[in-house]
C-alpha positions as CSV (number, residue, x, y, z in Angstrom):
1,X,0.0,0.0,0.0
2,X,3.3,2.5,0.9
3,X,4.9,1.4,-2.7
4,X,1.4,2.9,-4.0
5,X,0.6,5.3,-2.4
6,X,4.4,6.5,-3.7
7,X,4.3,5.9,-7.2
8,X,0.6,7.7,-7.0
9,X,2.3,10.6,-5.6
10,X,5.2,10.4,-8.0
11,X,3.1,10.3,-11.4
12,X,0.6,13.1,-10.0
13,X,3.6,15.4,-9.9
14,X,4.4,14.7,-13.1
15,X,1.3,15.0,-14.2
16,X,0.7,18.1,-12.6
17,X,3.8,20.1,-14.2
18,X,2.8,18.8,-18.0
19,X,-0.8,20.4,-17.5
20,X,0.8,23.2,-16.0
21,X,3.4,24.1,-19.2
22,X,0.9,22.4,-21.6
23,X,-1.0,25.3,-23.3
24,X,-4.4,23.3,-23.3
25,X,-5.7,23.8,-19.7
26,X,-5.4,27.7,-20.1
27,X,-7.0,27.4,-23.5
28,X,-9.7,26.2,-21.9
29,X,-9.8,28.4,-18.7
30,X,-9.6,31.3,-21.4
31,X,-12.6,30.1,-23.0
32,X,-14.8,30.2,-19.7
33,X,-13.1,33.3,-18.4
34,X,-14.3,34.8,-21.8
35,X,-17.8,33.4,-21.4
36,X,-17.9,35.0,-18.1
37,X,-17.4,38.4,-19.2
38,X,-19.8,38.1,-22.2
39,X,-22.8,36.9,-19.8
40,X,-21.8,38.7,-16.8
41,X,-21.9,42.3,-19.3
42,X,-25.0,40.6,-21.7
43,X,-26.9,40.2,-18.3
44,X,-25.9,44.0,-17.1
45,X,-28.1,45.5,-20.4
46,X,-31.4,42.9,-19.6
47,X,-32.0,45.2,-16.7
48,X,-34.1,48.1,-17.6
49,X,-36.7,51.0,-15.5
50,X,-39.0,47.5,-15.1
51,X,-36.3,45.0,-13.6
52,X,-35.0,42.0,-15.5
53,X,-36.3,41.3,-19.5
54,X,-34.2,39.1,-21.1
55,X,-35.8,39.5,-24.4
56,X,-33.9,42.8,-24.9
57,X,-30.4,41.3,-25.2
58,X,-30.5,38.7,-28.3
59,X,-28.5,35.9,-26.8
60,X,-30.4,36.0,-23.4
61,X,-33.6,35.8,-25.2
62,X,-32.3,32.6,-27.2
63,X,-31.0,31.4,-23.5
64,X,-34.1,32.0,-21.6
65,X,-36.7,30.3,-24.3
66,X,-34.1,27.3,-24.3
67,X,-34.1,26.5,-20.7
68,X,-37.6,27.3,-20.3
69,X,-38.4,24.9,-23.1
70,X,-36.0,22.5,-21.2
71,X,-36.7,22.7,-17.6
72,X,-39.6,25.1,-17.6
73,X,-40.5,28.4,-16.6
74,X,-39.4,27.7,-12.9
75,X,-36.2,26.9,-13.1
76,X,-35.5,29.4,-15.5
77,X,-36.3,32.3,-13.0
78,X,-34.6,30.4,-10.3
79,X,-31.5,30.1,-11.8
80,X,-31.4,34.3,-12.8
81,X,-33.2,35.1,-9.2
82,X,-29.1,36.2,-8.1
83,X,-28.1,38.0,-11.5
84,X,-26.9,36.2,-13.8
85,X,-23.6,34.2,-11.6
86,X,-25.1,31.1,-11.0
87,X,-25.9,30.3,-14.5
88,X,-22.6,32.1,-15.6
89,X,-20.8,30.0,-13.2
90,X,-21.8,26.3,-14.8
91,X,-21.4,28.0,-18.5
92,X,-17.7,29.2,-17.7
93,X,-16.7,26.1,-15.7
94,X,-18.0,23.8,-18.4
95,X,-14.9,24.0,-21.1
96,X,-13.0,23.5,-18.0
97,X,-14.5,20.0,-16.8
98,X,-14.6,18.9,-20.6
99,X,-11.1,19.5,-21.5
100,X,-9.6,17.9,-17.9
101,X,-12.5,15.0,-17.8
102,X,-12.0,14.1,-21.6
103,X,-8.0,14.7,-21.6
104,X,-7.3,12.1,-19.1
105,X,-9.9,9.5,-20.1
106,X,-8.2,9.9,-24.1
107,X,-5.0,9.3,-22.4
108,X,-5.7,6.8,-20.0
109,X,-6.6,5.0,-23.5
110,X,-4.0,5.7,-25.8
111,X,-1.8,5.0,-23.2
112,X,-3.0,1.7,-22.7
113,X,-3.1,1.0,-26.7
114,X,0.5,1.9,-27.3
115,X,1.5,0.1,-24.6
116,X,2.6,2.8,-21.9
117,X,0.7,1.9,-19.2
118,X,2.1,-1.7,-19.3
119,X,5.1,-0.8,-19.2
120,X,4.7,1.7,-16.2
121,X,3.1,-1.6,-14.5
122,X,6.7,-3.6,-14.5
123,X,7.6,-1.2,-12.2
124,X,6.7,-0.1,-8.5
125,X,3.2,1.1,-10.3
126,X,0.3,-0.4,-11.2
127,X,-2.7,0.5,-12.9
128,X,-4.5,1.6,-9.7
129,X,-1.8,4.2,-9.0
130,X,-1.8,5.4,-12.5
131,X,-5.5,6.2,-12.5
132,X,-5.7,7.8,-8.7
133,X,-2.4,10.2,-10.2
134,X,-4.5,11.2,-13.1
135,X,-7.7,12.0,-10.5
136,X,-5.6,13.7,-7.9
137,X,-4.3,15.8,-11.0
138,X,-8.1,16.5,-12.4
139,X,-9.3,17.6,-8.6
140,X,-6.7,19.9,-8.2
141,X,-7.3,21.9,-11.3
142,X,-10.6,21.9,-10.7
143,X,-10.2,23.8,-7.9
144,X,-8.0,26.1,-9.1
145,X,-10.3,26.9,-11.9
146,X,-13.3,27.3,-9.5
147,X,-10.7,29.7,-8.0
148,X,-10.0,31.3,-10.1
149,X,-13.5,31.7,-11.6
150,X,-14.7,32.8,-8.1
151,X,-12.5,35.5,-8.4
152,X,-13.3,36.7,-11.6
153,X,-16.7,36.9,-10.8
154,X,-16.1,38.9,-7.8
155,X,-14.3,41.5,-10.0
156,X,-17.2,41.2,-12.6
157,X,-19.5,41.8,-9.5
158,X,-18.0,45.0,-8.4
159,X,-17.6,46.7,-11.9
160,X,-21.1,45.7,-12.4
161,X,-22.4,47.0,-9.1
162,X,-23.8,43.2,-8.5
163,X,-23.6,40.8,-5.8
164,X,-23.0,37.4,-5.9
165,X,-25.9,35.7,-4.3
166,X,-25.8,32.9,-1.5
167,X,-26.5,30.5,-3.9
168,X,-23.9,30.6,-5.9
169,X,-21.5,29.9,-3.0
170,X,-23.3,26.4,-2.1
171,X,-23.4,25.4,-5.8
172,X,-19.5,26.8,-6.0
173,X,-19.0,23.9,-3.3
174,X,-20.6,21.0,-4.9
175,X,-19.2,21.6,-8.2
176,X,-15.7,20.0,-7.1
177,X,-17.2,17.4,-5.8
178,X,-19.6,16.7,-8.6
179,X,-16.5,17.2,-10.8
180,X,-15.0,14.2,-8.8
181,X,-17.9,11.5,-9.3
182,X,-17.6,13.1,-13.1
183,X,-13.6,12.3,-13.7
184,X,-14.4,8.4,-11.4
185,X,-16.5,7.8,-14.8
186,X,-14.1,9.1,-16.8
187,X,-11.5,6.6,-15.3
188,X,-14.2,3.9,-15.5
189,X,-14.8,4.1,-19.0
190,X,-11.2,3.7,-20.1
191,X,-10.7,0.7,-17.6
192,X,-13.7,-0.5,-20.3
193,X,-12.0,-0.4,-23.4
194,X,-9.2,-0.8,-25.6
195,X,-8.6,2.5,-26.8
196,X,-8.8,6.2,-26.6
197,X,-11.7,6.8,-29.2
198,X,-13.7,4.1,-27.6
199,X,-13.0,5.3,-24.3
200,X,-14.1,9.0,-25.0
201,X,-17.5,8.1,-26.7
202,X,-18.5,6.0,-23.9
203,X,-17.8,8.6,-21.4
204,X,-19.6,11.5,-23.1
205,X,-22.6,8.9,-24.3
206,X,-23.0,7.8,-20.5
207,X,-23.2,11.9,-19.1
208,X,-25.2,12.5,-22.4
209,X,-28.1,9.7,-20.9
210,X,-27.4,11.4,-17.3
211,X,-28.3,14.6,-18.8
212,X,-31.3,13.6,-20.5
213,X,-32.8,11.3,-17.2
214,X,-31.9,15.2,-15.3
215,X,-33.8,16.6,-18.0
216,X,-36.7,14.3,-17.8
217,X,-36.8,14.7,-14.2
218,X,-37.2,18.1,-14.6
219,X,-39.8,18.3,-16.8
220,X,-42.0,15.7,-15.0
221,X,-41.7,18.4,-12.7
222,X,-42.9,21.3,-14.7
223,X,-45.4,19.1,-16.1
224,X,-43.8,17.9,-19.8
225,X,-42.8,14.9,-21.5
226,X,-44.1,12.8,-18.2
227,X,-43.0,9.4,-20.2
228,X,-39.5,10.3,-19.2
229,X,-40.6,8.9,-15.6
230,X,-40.1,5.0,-16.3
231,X,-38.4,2.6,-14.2
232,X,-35.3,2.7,-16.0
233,X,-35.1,6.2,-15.9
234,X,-35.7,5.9,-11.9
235,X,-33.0,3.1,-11.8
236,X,-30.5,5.5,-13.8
237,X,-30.3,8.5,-11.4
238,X,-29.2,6.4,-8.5
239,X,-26.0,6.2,-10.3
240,X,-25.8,9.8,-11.6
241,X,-23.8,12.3,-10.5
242,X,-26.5,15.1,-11.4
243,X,-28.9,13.6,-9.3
244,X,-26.6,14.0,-5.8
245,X,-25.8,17.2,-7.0
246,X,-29.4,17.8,-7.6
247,X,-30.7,16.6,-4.3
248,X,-27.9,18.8,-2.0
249,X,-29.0,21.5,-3.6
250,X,-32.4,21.7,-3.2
251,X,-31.9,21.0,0.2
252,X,-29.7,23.8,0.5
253,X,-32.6,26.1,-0.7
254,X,-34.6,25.1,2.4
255,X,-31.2,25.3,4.4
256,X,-30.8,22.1,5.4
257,X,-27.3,22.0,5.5
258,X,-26.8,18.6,7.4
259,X,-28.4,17.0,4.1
260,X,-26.8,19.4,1.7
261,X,-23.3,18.3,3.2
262,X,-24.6,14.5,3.1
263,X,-25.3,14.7,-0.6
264,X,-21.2,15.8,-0.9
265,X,-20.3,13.2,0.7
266,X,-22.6,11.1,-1.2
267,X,-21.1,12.0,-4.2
268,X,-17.8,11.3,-2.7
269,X,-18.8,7.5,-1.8
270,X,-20.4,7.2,-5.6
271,X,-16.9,8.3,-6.9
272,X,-15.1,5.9,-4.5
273,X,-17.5,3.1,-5.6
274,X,-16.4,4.0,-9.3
275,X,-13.3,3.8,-9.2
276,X,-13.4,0.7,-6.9
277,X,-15.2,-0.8,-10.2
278,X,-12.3,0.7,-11.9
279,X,-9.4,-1.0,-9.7
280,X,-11.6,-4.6,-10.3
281,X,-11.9,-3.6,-14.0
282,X,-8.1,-3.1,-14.6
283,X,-7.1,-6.7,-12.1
284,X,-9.5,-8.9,-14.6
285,X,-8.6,-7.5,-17.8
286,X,-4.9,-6.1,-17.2
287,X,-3.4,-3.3,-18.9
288,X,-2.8,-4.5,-22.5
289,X,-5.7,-3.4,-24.9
């Protein structure tokens, strides 16, 4: 357990310094810092003499009529009750989760095809120690991304004469760990298959059925599309990150904050229990493709 818990340590630092002089995780940072700005200053010209319309900025109009259509009219004016931060805060953070989640799960499987990971495995490593690296290494940019973007909206708040609700603070929390539970199915997913490709399109099709089930669940709520609210879809969100992140924040709302702290943890244990399956995954099938 020492020998691993060393060669863990070992790779993350390595894999820590080539994402830090790799140009990639800053193009992507760039991208939601950008994002930020344009809905941050977008939001600013919504607010007229009557309070908020969206309809009189083009690209909140198109936003507002798509979640509404989505999730329904509820959520919508939920999510903009604050300003526009919260929403601001998934959209900017997004390019961010994409590029570290699919990075590491492309590869975790080229890796493994060309025969890299095997031969890290003759050593004091295994395939265990490889994986927890590459997680330790995903969790600690996230944070310094949510950092980061936490202070950028801050700025963005006082040019704007804004506040940052106390909303966005619980779902600034949660993000890292939902991020977590996100980067355990990334791991997973390589541990699957043979190759980076493979690996990639089973990640993003299992979030895409996650997203749809949250979807659905929504808009049972709001009254659409009740069909969406079969068995399978209420077998699916048991293992969905979006539904623990879901169900700590709404009990954050009514400030139940022994329950909004559960549902972390929650989605700690489902990560844990991922990348258990991971560790099982790699010990039947090895680490050649």
């Amino acid at each position: 357990m020492n020998q691993r818990i060393h060669a863990t340590a070992v790779i993350a630092r390595r894999r820590i310094l080539e994402t830090v002089i790799a140009p990639g995780y800053y193009v992507a940072l760039t991208i939601g810092l950008v994002l930020a700005h344009l809905l941050v200053a977008g939001f600013v010209r919504t607010v007229d003499s009557s309070g908020i319309d969206l309809s009189l900025v083009p690209a909140y109009d198109l936003i507002g009529r798509s979640l509404a259509g989505a999730f329904g009219s509820t959520f919508t004016a939920k999510l903009f009750a604050e300003g526009p931060f919260l929403f601001t805060l998934y959209a900017a953070f997004l390019p961010v989760l994409l590029y570290l989640a699919v990075s590491t799960v492309f590869r975790f499987g080229l890796e493994k095809k060309v025969g890299a990971l095997e031969l890290l495995t003759y050593g004091p490593a295994d395939a265990t120690a490889y994986f927890l690296a590459a997680l330790i290494k995903d969790l600690l940019m996230t944070a310094v991304s949510l950092a980061v973007l936490l202070a950028f909206l801050l700025a963005a708040a006082g040019l704007n004469n804004l506040v940052l609700g106390a909303s966005f603070f619980h779902n600034l929390a949660i993000l890292w760990f939902v991020a977590g539970a996100i980067y355990g199915y990334g791991i997973l997913a390589a541990s699957l298959t043979d190759n980076s490709a493979s690996a990639v399109a089973l990640f993003l099709g299992v979030f895409l059925v996650f997203a749809v089930v949250m979807i659905g669940s929504f808009a049972v709520i709001e009254g659409y599309a009740r069909n969406l609210a079969s068995v399978f879809t209420w077998a699916i969100k048991w293992i969905s990150p979006l539904f623990y992140w879901d169900l700590a924040l709404r009990f954050a709302e009514v400030g139940n904050w022994g329950m909004y702290l559960a549902g972390a943890v929650l989605l700690a244990v489902l990560a844990a229990v991922v990348l258990a399956l991971s560790h099982l995954t790699m010990k039947v099938r090895g680490v050649r493709p």
